[in-house]
PAZAPA-4460 file (N, C-alpha, C; in steps of 0.05 Angstrom, whole numbers, plus 32768, in hexadecimal, padded with zeros to 4 digits):
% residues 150
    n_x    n_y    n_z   ca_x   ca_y   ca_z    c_x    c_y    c_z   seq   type   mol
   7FE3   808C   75B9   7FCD   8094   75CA   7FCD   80B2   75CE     1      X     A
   7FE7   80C3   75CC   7FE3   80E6   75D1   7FDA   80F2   75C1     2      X     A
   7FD9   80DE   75A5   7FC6   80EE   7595   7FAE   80EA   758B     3      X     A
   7FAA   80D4   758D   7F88   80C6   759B   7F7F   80E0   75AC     4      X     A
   7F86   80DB   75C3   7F80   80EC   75DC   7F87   810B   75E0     5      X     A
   7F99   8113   75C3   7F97   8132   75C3   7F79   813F   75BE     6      X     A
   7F6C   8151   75C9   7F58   8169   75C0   7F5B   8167   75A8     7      X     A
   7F54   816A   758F   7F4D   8173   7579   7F3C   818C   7578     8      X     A
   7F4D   819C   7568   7F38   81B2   7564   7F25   81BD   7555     9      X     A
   7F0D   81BE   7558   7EF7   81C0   7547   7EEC   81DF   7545    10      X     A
   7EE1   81E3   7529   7ED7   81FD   7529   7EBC   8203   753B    11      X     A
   7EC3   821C   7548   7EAB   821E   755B   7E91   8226   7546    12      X     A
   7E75   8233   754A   7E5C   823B   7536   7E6C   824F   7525    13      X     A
   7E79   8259   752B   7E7F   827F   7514   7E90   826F   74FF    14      X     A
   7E98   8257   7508   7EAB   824E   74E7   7E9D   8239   74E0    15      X     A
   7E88   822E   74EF   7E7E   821E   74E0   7E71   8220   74C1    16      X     A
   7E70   8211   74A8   7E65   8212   7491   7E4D   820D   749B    17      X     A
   7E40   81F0   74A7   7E1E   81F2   74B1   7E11   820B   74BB    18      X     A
   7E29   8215   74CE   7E1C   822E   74D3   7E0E   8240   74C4    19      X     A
   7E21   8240   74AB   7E1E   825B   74A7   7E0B   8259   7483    20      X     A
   7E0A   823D   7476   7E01   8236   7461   7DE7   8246   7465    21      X     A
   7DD9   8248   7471   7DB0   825A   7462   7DB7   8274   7464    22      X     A
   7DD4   827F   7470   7DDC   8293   7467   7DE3   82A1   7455    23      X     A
   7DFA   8288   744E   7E05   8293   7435   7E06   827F   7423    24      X     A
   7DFD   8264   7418   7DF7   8256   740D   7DD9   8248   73FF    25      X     A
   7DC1   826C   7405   7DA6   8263   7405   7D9E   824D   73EC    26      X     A
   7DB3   8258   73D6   7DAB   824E   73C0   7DA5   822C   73C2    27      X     A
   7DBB   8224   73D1   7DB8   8202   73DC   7D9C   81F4   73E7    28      X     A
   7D9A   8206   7400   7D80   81FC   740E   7D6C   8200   740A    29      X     A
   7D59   81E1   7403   7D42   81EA   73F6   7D2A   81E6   740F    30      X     A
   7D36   81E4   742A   7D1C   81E6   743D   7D2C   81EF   7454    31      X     A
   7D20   8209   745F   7D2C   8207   7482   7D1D   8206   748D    32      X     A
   7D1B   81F8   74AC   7CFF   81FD   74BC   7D0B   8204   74CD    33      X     A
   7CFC   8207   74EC   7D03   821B   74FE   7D1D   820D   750E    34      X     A
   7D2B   81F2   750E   7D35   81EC   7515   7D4E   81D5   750A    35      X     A
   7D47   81D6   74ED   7D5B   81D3   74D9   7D5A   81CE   74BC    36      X     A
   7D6B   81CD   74AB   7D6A   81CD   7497   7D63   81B7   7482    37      X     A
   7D63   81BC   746A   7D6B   81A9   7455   7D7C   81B3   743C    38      X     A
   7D95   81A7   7435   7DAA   81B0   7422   7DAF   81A1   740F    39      X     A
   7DB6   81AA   73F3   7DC2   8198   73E5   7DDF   8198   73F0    40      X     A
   7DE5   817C   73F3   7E0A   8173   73F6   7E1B   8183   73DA    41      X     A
   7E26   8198   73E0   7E40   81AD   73D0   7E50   8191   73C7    42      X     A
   7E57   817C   73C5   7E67   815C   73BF   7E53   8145   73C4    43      X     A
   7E42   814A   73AB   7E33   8130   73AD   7E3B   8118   73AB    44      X     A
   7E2E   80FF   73B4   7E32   80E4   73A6   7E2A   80E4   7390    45      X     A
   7E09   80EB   738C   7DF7   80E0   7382   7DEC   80FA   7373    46      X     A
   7DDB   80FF   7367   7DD1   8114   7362   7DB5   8115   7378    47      X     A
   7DAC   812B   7380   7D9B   8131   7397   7D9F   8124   73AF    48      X     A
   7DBC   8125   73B6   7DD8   811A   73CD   7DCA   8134   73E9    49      X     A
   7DB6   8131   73FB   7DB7   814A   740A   7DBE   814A   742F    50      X     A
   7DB6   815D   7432   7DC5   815A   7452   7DAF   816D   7462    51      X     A
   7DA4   8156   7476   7D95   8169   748C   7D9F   816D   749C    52      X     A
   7DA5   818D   74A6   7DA9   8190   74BA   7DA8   81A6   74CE    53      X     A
   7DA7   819F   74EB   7D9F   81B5   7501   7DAD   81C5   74FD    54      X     A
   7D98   81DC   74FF   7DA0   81FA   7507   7DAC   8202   7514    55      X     A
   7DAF   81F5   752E   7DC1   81FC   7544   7DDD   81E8   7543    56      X     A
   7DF6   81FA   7548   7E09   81E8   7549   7E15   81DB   755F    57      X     A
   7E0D   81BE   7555   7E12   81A8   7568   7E1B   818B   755A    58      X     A
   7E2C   8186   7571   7E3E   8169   755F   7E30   814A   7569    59      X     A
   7E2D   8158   7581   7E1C   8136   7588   7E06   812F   7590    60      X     A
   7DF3   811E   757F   7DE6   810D   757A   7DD2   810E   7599    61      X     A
   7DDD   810C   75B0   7DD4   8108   75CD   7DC7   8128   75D6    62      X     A
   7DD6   813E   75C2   7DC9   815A   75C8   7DBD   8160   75B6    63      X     A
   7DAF   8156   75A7   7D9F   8161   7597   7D82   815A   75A6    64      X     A
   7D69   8171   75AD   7D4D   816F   75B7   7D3F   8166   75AD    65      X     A
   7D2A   815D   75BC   7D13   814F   75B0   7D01   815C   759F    66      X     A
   7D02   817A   7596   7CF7   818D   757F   7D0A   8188   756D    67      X     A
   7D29   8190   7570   7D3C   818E   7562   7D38   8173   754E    68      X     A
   7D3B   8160   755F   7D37   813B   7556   7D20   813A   7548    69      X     A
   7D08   8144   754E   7CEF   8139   753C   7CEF   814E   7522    70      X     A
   7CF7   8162   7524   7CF4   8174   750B   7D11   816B   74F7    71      X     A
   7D21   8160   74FF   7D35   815C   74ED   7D27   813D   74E3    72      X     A
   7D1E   812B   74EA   7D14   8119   74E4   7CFC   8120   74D6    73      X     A
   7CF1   812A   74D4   7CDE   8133   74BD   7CF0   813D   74A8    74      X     A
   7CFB   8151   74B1   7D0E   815E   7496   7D12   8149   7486    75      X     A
   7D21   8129   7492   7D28   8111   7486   7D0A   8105   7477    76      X     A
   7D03   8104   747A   7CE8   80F9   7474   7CE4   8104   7458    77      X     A
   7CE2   8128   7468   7CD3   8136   744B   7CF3   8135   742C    78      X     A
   7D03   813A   7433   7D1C   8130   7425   7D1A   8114   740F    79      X     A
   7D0F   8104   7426   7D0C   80E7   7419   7CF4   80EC   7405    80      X     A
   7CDE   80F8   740E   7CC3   80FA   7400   7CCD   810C   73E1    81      X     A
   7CE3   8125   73E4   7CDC   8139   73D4   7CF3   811E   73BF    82      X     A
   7D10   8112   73C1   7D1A   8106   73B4   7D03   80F4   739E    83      X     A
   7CF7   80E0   73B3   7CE3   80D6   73A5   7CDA   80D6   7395    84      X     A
   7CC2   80F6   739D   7CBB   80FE   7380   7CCE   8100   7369    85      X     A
   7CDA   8113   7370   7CE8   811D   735A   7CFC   810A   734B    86      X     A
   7D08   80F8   7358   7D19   80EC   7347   7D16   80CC   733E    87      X     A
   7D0B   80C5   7359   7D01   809C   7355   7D19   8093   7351    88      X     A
   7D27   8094   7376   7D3A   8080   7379   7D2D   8066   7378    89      X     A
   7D47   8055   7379   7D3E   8037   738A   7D45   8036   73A1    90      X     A
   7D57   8048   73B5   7D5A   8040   73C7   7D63   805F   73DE    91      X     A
   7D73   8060   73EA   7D79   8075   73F9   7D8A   806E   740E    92      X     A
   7DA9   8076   7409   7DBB   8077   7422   7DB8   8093   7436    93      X     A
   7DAF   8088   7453   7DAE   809D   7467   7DC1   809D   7479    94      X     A
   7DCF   80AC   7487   7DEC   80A9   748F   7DF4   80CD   74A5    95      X     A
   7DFB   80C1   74BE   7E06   80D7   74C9   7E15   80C9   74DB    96      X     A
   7E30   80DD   74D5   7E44   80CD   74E5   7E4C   80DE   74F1    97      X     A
   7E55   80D4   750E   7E5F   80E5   752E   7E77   80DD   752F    98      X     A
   7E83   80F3   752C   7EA1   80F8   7539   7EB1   80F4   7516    99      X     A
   7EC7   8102   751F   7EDE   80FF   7505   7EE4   80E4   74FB   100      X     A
   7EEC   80D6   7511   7EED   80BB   750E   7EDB   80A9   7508   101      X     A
   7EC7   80AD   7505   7EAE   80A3   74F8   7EAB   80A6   74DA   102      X     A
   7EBC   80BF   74D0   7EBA   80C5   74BB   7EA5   80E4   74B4   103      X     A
   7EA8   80F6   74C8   7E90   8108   74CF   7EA8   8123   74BF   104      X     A
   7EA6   812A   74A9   7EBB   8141   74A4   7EB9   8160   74B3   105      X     A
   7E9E   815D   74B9   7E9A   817A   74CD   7E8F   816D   74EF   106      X     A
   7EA3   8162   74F8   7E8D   8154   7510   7E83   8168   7523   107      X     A
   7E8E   817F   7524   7E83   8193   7532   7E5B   819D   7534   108      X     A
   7E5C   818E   751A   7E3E   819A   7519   7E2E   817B   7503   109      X     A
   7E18   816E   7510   7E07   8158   7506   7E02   8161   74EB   110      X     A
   7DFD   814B   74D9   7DF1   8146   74C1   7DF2   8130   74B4   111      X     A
   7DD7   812C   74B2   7DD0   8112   74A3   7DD0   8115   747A   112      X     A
   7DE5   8101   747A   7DDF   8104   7458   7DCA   80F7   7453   113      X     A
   7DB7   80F2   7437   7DA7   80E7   742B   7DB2   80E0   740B   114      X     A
   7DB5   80D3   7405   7DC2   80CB   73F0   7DB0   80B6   73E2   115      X     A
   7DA2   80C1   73CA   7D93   80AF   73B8   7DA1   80A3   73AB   116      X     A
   7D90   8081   73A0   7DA6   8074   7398   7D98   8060   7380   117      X     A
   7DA1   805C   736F   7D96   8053   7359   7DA4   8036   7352   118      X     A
   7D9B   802C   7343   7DA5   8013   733D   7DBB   8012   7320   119      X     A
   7DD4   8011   732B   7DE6   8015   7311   7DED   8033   7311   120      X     A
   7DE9   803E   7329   7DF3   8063   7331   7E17   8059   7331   121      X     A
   7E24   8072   7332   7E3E   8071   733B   7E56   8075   734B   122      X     A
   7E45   806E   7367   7E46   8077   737B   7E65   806F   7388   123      X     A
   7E6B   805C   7376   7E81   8042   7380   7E96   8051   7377   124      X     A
   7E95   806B   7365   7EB3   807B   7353   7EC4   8089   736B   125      X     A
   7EAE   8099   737A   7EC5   809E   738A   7EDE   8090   739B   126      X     A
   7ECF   8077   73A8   7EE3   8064   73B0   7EF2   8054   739C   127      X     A
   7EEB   8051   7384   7EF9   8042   736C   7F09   8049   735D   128      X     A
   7F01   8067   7352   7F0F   807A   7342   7F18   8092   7353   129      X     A
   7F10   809B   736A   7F22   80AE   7371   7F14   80CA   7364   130      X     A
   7EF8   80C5   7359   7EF7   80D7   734D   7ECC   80D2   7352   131      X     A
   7EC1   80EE   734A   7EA3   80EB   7346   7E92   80EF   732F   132      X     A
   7E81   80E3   732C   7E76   80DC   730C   7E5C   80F0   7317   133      X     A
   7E53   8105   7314   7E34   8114   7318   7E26   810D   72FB   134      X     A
   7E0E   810C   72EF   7E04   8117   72D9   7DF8   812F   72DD   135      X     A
   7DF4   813F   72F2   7DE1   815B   72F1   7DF0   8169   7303   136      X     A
   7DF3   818B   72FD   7E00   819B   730B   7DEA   81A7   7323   137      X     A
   7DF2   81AE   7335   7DE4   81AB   7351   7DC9   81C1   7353   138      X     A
   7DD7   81D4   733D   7DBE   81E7   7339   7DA3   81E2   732C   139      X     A
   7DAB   81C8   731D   7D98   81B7   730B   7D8D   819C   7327   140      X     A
   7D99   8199   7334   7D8F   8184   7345   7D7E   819C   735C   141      X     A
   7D83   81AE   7361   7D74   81C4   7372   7D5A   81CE   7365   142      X     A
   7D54   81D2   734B   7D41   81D4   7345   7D29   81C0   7338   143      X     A
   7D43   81AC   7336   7D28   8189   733C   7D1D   8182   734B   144      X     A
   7D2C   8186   7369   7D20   817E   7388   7D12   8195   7398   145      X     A
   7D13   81B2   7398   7D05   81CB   739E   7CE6   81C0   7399   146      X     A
   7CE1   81C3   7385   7CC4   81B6   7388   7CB6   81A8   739A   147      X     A
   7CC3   818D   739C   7CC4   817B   73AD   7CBB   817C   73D3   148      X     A
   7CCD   818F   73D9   7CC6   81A3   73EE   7CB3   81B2   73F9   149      X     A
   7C9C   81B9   73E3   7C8E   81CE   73E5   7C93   81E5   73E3   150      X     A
***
């Protein structure tokens, strides 16, 4: 239980990577709006694997605003729309997980993955093989979905 119940220490905004990605990772994001982003996932599942997320850094779910909340839900929307076009999944895993223990690797700061998903993709390698199968390098999946965006 003392280590259940120890503090954990999390990076405050200046070490955050969300933070600091439209800074120094523009090449990734192919939409920001005034109150968050859209990224390709740097460790995809899938190919066009992406991550929306707020601008401001925050970990839970209960503090994020009602501008905050409706513009990141569009972001999801337009994400889903630009995949769409461009690639013609069959399906789409959406996923944001709260807290470490959830499985959240940065819980300090929200993000929802989007993960397109095809029928006979190989999504199952990482848990099977320990390892990831991509067919397109991310700079090639960035200038398939840019479009997509407007």
């Amino acid at each position: 239980m003392q280590y259940i119940q120890e503090a954990k220490e999390e990076p405050d905004d200046a070490g955050c990577v969300f933070c600091s990605i439209p800074q120094t990772e523009a090449e990734r994001v192919l939409v920001q709006g005034e109150l968050g982003y859209v990224v390709l996932n740097k460790f995809p599942y899938n190919p066009g694997h992406l991550l929306v997320v707020p601008l401001r850094h925050v970990g839970d779910l209960a503090e994020v605003s009602p501008e905050e909340n409706a513009e990141l839900q569009a972001l999801l929307q337009r994400s889903l729309a630009a995949i769409r076009l461009t690639s013609d999944p069959a399906g789409f895993n959406i996923g944001l997980n709260l807290g470490r223990i959830a499985g959240a690797g940065i819980p300090g700061h929200l993000h929802w993955h989007v993960v397109p998903r095809w029928s006979g993709d190989t999504n199952f390698m990482p848990v099977v093989g320990e390892t990831r199968v991509l067919p397109e390098l991310l700079a090639e999946t960035y200038l398939r979905l840019k479009p997509g965006f407007g």
